[in-house]
RODRENDO-33928 format. One record per residue (C-alpha): residue number from 1; residue in three letters; x, y, z. Coordinates in Angstrom, 3 decimals. Layout:
BEGIN
[NUM,'ALA',[X,Y,Z]]
...
//
This chain:
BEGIN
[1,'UNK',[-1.393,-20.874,-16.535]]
[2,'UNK',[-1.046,-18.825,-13.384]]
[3,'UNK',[1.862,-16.725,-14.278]]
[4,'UNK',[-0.217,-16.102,-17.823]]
[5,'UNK',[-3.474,-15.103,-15.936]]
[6,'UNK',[-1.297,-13.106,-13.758]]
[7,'UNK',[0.073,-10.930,-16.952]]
[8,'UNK',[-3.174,-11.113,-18.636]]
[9,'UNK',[-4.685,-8.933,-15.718]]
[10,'UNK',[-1.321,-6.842,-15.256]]
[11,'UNK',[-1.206,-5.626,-18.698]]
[12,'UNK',[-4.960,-5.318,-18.309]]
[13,'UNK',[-4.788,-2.693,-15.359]]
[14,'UNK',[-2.783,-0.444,-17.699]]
[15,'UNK',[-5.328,-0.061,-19.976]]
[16,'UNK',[-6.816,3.128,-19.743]]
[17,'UNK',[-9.849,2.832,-22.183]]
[18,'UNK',[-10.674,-0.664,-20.636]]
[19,'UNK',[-10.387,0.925,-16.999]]
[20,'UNK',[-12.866,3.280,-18.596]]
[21,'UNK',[-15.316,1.114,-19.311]]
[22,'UNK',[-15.159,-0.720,-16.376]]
[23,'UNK',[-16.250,2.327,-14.391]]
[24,'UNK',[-19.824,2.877,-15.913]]
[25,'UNK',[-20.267,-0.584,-14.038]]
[26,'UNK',[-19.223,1.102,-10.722]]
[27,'UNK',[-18.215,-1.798,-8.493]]
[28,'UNK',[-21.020,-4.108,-9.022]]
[29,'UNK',[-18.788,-7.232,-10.856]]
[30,'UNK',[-16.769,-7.720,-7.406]]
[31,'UNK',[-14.306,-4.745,-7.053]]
[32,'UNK',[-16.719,-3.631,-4.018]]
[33,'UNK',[-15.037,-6.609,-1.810]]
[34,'UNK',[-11.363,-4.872,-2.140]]
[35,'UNK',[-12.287,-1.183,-2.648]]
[36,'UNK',[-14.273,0.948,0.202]]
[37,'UNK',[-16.609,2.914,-2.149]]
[38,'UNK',[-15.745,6.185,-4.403]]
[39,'UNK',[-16.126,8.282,-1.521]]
[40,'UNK',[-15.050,9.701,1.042]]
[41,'UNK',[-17.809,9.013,3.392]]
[42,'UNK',[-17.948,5.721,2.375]]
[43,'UNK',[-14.578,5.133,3.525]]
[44,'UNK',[-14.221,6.323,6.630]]
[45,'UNK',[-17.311,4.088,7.397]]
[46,'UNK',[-15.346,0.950,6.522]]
[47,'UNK',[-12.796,2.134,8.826]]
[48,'UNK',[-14.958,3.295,11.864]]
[49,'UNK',[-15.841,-0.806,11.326]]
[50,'UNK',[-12.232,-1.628,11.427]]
[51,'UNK',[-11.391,0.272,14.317]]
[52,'UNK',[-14.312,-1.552,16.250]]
[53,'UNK',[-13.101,-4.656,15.441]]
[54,'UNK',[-9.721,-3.463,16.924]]
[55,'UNK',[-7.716,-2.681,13.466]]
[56,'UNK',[-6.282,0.602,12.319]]
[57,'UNK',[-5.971,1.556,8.832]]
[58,'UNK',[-4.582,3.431,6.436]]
[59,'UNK',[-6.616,5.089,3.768]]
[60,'UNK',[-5.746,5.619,-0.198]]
[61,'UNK',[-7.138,7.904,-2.808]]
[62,'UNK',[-7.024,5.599,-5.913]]
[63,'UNK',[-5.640,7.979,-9.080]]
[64,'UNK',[-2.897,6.078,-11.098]]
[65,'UNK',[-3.240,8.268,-14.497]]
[66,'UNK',[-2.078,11.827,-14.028]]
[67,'UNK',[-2.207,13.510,-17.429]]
[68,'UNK',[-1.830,17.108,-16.418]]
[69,'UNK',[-1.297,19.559,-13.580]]
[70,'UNK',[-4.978,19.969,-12.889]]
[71,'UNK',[-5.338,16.328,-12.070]]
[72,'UNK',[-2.545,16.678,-9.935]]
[73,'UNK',[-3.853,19.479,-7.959]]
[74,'UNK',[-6.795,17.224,-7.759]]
[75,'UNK',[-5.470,14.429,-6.403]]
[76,'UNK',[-3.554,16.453,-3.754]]
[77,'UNK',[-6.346,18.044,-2.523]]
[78,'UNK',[-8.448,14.943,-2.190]]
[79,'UNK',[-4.946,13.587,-0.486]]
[80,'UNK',[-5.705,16.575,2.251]]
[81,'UNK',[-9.725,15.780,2.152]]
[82,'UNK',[-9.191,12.378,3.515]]
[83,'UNK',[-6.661,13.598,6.123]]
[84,'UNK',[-9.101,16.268,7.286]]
[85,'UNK',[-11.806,13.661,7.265]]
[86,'UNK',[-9.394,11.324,9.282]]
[87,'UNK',[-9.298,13.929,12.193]]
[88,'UNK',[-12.901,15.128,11.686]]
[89,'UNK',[-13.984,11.707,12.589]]
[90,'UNK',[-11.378,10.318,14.788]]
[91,'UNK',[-11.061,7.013,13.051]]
[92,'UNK',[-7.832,5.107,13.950]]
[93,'UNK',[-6.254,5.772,10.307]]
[94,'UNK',[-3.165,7.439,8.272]]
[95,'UNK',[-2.955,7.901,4.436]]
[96,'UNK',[-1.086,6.328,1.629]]
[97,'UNK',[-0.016,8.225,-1.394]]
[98,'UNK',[1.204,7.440,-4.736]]
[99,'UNK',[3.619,9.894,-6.049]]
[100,'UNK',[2.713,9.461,-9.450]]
[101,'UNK',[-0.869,10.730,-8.474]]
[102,'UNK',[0.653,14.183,-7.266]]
[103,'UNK',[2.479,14.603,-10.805]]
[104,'UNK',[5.899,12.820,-10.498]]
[105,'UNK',[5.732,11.928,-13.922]]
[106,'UNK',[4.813,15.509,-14.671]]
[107,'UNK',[7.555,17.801,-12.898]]
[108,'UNK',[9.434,16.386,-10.116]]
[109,'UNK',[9.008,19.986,-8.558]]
[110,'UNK',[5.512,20.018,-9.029]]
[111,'UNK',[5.383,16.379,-6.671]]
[112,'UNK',[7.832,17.866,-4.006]]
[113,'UNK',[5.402,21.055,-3.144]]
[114,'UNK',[2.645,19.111,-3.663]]
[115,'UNK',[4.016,16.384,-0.997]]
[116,'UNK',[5.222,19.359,1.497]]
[117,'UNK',[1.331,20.474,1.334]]
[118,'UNK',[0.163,17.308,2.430]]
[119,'UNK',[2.842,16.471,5.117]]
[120,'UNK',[2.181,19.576,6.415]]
[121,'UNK',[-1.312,19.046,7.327]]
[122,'UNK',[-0.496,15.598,8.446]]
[123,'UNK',[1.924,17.408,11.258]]
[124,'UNK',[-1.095,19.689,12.333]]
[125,'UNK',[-3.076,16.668,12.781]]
[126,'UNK',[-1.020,14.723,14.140]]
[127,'UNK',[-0.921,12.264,11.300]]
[128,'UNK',[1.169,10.119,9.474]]
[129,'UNK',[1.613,9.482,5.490]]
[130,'UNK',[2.744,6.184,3.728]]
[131,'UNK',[4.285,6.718,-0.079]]
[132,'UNK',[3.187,3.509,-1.586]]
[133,'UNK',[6.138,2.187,-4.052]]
[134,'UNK',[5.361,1.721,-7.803]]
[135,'UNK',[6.603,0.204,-10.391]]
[136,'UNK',[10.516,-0.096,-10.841]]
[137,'UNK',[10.830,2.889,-13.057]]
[138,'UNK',[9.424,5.114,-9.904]]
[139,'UNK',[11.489,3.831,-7.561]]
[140,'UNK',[14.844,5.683,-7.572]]
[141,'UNK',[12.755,8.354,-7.743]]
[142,'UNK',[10.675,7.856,-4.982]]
[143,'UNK',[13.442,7.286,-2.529]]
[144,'UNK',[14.907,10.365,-3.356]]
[145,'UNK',[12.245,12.350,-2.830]]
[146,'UNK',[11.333,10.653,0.183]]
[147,'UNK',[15.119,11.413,1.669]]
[148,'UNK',[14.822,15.300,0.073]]
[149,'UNK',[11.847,15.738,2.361]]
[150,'UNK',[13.697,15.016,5.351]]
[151,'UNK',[10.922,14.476,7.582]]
[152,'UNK',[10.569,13.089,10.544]]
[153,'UNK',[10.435,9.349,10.538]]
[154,'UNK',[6.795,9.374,12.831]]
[155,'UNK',[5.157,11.872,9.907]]
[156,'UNK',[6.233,9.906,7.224]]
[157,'UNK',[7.193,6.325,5.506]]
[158,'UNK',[8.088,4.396,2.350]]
[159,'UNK',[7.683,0.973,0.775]]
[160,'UNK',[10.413,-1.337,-0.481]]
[161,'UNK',[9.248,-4.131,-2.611]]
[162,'UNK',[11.432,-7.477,-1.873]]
[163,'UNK',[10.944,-8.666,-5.383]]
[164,'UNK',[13.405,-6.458,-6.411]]
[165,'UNK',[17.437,-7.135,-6.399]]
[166,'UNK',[17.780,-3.643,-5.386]]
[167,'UNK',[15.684,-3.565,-2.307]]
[168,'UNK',[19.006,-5.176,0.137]]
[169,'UNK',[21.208,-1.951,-0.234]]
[170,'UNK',[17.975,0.023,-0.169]]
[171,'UNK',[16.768,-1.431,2.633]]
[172,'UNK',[20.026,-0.861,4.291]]
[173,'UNK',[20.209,3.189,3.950]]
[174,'UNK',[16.284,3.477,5.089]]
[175,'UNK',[17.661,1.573,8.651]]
[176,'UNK',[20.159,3.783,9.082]]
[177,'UNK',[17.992,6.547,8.616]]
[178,'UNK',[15.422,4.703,11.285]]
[179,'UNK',[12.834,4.832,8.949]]
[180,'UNK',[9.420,3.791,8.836]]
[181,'UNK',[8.934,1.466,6.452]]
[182,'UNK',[6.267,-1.156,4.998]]
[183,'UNK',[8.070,-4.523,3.617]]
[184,'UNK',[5.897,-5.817,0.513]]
[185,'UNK',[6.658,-8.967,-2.148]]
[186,'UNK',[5.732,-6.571,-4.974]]
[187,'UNK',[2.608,-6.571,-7.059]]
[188,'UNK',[4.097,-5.125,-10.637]]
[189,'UNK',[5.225,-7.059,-13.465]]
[190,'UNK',[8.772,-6.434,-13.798]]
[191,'UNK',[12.293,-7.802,-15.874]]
[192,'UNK',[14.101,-10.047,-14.672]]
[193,'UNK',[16.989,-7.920,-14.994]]
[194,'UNK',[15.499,-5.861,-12.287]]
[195,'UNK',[13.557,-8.425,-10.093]]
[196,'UNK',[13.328,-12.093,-9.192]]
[197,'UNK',[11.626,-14.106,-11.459]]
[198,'UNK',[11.070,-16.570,-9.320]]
[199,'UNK',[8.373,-16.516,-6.332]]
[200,'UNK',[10.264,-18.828,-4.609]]
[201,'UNK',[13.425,-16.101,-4.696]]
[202,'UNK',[10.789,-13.148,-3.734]]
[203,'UNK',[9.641,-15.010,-0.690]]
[204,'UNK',[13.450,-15.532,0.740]]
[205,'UNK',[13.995,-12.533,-0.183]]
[206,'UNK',[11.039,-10.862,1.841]]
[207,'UNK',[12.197,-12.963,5.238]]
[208,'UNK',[15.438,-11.236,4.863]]
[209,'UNK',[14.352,-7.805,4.386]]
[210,'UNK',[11.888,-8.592,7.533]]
[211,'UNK',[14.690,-9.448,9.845]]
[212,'UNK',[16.821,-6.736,8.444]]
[213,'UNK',[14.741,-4.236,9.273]]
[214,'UNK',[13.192,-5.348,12.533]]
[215,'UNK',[16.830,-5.279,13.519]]
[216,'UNK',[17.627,-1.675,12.555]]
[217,'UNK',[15.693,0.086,14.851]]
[218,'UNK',[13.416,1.421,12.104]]
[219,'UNK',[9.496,0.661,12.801]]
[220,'UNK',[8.623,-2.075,10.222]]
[221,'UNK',[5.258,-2.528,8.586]]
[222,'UNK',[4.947,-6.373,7.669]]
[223,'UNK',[2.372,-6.231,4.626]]
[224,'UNK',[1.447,-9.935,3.651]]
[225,'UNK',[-1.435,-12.090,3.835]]
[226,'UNK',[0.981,-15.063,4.125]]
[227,'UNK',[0.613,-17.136,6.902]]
[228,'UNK',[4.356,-18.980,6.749]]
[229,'UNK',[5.517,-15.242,6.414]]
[230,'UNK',[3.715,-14.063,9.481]]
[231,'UNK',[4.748,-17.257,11.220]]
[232,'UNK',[8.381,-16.666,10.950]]
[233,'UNK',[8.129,-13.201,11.543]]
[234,'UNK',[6.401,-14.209,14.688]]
[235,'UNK',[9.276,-16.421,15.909]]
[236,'UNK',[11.701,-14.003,15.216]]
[237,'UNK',[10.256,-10.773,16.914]]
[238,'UNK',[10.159,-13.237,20.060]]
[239,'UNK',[13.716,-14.818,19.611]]
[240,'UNK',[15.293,-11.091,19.558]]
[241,'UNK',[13.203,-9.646,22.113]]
[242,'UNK',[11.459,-7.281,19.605]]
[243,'UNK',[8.805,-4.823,21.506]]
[244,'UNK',[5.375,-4.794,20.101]]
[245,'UNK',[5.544,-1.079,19.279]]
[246,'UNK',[8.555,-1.331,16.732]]
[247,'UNK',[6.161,-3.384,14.258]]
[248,'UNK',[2.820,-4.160,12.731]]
[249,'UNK',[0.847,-6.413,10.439]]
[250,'UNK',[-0.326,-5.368,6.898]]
[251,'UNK',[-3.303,-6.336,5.228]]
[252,'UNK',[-5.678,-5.623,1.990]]
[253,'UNK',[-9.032,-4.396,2.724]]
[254,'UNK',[-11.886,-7.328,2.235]]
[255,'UNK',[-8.858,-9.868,1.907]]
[256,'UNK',[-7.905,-13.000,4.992]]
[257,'UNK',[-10.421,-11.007,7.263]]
[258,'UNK',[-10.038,-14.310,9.681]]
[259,'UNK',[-6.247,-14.025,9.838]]
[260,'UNK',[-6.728,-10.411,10.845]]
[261,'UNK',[-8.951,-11.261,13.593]]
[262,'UNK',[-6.482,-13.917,14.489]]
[263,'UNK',[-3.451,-11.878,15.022]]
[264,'UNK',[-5.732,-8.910,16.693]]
[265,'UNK',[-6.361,-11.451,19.270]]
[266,'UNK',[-3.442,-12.288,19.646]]
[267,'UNK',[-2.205,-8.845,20.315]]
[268,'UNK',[-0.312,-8.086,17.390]]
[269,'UNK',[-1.574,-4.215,15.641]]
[270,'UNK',[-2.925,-5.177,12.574]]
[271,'UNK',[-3.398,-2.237,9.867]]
[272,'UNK',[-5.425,-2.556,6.974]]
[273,'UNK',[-4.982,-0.838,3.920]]
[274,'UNK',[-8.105,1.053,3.163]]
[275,'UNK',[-8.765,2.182,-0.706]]
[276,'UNK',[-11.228,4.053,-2.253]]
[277,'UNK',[-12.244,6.610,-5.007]]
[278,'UNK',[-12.894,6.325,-8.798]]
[279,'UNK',[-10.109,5.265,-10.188]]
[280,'UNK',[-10.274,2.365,-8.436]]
[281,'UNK',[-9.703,-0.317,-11.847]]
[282,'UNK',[-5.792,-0.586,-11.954]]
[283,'UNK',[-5.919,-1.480,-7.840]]
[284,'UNK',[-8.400,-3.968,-8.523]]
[285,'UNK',[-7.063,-5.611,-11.511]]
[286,'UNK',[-3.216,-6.022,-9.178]]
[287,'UNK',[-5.645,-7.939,-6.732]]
[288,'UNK',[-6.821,-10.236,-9.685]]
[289,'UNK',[-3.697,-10.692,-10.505]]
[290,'UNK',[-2.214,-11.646,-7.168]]
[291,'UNK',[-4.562,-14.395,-6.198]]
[292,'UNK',[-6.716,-16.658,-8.502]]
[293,'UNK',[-8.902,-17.299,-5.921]]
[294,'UNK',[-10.362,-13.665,-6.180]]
[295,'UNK',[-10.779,-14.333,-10.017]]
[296,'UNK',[-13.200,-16.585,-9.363]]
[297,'UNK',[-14.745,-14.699,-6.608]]
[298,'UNK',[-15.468,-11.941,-9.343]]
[299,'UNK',[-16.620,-14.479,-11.534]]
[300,'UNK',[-19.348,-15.795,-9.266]]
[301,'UNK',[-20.647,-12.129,-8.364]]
[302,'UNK',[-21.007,-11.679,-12.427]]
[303,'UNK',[-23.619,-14.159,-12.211]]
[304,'UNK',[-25.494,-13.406,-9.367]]
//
C-alpha cells in the first residue's frame, strides 16, 4: 500500500495540468508546512527564524517545467534575486539550483552560461551554490557539467543520490576531486535497472557513501531525517577523528524540527533546506510521497 501511495503521488507531481490546478489553491491544503511562501521576502523570513534558532540554510527557487528559453532566463535571474537577497539581508544561507530550471533540457550551452552567471555572483558575495540532483536521466549530465565548470570546491557542490547503483564510482571521482557534496537516499521513482528497489538496499547503501566520503577529504552534507542514519554517522565521525568543519546535517524545511534542535544542541551545523516560489507542486507532492505521515497531515488541514 505504501510503495502504491508512494507512485500514486510520484506520477502525480509530473502532472503539469494537475500542478496547475493546485496553484489557484496557493498553499492553503498543507504545502505551507514544507514550502516558505512564493516569495522572496517570505523566504528569507523563514530563514532569519532559522538562523536564530542556530540553523543555516540553503534556499531554492522551485521551477521544475522549463518549456522555453524565456523561462530559463527567468529562473536564472530569480536564481541571482535570492543570492542578492541572501547578502542584502545577511541571513546565514546559500542556494540550491536545479539544472533543469536553467534550460538543461533545452541547450546544454544555454545551462552552462546560465550557471557561470550565477556562480559568478555567488563569488562576489561570497556565496556558495548546491546543484540539487534529479532524476536518473539528468544525472550524467549534471556531473559533467558540474566537473566542466571547474570551480572551486567552497563556491560550489553536487548531490549524489545513494539509491542509485551508480552513485559508488561516482562518489569515488567527486572525493578525489575534494568536492563538496550532499549524500541523499533519493526521492524519484526510478528502474530497477538503474536503482535499488529495495529500501532496505538504499539505506546500506547511503551508510557507505557516508563513510566514503567523510573519509575523502571532501566536505560532506548528510541530508536525512533518519535518526539510525544520523546515529551511525555520529559514531563514525568520532571513531575517525572527523573535525566538525568537514560535515553537516541536512534537513527539509517544516520536517523533524525537534531532531534539528537536538543535534544544534548538540553542536553539530544543521542546514535546512529552504524552498519557495510558485512552482512549488512537484516539491510538495516528493514530500507526500516520502512519508505517509505528511499525507495525513495534509489531510487534516483539508478539513480545518
Amino acid at each position: 500500500m505504501e510503495q502504491l501511495m508512494r507512485s500514486f503521488f510520484l506520477t502525480l507531481g509530473k502532472s503539469r495540468k494537475v500542478g496547475g490546478l493546485a496553484r489557484k489553491y496557493g498553499l492553503r491544503l498543507g504545502a505551507s508546512r514544507f514550502v516558505a511562501g512564493v516569495e522572496i521576502n517570505s523566504s528569507i523570513e523563514a530563514v532569519k527564524k532559522l538562523n536564530q534558532q542556530g540553523k543555516l540554510a540553503t534556499l531554492d527557487h522551485l521551477g521544475e517545467f522549463i518549456s522555453g528559453k524565456e523561462e530559463a532566463e527567468h529562473s536564472t535571474d530569480m536564481c541571482l534575486r535570492t543570492i542578492e537577497a541572501i547578502a542584502a539581508s545577511g541571513v546565514k544561507a546559500n542556494l540550491s539550483l536545479k539544472l533543469t530550471s536553467l534550460g538543461l533540457d533545452l541547450d546544454d550551452g544555454l545551462c552552462e552560461r546560465q550557471m557561470r552567471r550565477i556562480l559568478e555572483l555567488a563569488e562576489q558575495t561570497d556565496n556558495f551554490v548546491r546543484i540539487d540532483m534529479e532524476d536518473y536521466s539528468h544525472c550524467q549530465p549534471a556531473l559533467d557539467l558540474y566537473r566542466k565548470l571547474n570551480v572551486p570546491t567552497d563556491r560550489a557542490g553536487i548531490v549524489i543520490q545513494a539509491y542509485l547503483y551508480r552513485s559508488e564510482e561516482d562518489l569515488h571521482e567527486l572525493g578525489v576531486m575534494k568536492a563538496n557534496v550532499r549524500l541523499v537516499k533519493g526521492a524519484y521513482k526510478e528502474s530497477a535497472d538503474v536503482a535499488f528497489p529495495l529500501k532496505s538496499d538504499v539505506d546500506q547503501s547511503y551508510l557507505r557513501l557516508i563513510e566514503q566520503h567523510l573519509l575523502s577529504g571532501g566536505y560532506t552534507a548528510i541530508a536525512t531525517h533518519d535518526r539510525a542514519v544520523i546515529a551511525h554517522a555520529k559514531t563514525f565521525i568520532r571513531e575517525q577523528g572527523i573535525s566538525l568543519d568537514r560535515f553537516e546535517f541536512q534537513m527539509l524545511y517544516g520536517i523533524c524540527e525537534e531532531l534539528q534542535d537536538e543535534l544544534v544542541r548538540e553542536g553539530y551545523r544543521v542546514r535546512i533546506y529552504v524552498p519557495y516560489g510558485e512552482d512549488w507542486f512537484g516539491y510538495f507532492m516528493r514530500r507526500l510521497a516520502e512519508r505517509p505521515d505528511n499525507v495525513w497531515f495534509v489531510l487534516k488541514n483539508m478539513w480545518k
